[in-house]
C-alpha positions as CSV (number, residue, x, y, z in Angstrom):
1,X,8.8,56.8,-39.7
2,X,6.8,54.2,-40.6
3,X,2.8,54.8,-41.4
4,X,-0.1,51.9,-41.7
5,X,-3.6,51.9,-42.6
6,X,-5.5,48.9,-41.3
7,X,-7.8,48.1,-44.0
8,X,-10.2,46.0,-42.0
9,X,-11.0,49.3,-39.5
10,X,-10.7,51.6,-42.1
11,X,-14.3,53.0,-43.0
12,X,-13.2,55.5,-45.9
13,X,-14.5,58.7,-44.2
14,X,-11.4,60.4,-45.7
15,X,-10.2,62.9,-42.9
16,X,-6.6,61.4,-43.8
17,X,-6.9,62.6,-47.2
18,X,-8.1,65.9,-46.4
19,X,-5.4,66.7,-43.6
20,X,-3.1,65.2,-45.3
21,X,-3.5,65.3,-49.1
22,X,0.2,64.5,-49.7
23,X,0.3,61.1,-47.5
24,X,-2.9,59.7,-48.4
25,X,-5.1,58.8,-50.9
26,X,-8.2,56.9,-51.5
27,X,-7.9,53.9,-53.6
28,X,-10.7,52.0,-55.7
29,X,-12.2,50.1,-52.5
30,X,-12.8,53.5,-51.1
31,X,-10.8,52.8,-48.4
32,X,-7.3,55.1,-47.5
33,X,-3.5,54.1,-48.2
34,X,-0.3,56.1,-48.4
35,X,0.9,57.3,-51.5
36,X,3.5,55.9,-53.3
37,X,5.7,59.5,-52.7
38,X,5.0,59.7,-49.1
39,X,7.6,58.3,-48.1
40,X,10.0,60.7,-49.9
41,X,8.4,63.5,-48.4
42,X,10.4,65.9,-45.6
43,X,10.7,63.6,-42.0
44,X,9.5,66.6,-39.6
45,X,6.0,67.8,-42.0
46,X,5.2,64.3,-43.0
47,X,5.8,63.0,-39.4
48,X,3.3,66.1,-37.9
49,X,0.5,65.6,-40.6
50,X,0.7,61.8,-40.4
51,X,-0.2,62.2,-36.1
52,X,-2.7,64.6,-37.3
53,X,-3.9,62.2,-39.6
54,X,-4.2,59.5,-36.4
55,X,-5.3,62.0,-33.9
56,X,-8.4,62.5,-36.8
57,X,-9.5,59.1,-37.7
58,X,-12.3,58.1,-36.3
59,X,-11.9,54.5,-36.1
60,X,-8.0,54.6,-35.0
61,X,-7.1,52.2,-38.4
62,X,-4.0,54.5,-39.1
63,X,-0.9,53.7,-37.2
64,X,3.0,56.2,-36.9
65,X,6.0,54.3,-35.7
């Protein structure tokens, strides 16, 4: 699984971060990325919060391959 935040459509409403607390953060810009651990995190729970994470944002910048 591969998860990207596009930085130019992201508006930093921070629905990511609250559905998913351990993929996401908010950096100094205000704006989401993944954190550093996400990737380590169990395929199958990451994988289902990460759509819920896309399904939320309201400006589509988050991206699950």
């Amino acid at each position: 699984m591969k998860i990207t935040i596009d930085q130019q459509k992201c508006i930093g409403c921070g629905s990511c971060t609250a559905a998913c607390p351990d993929l996401f953060e908010m950096g100094d810009d205000n704006k989401a990325r993944l954190k550093e651990r996400a990737e380590k995190k169990e395929e199958a729970e990451a994988q289902k919060c990460a759509q819920e994470a896309v399904d939320i944002c309201p400006v589509q910048a988050i991206k699950v391959e």
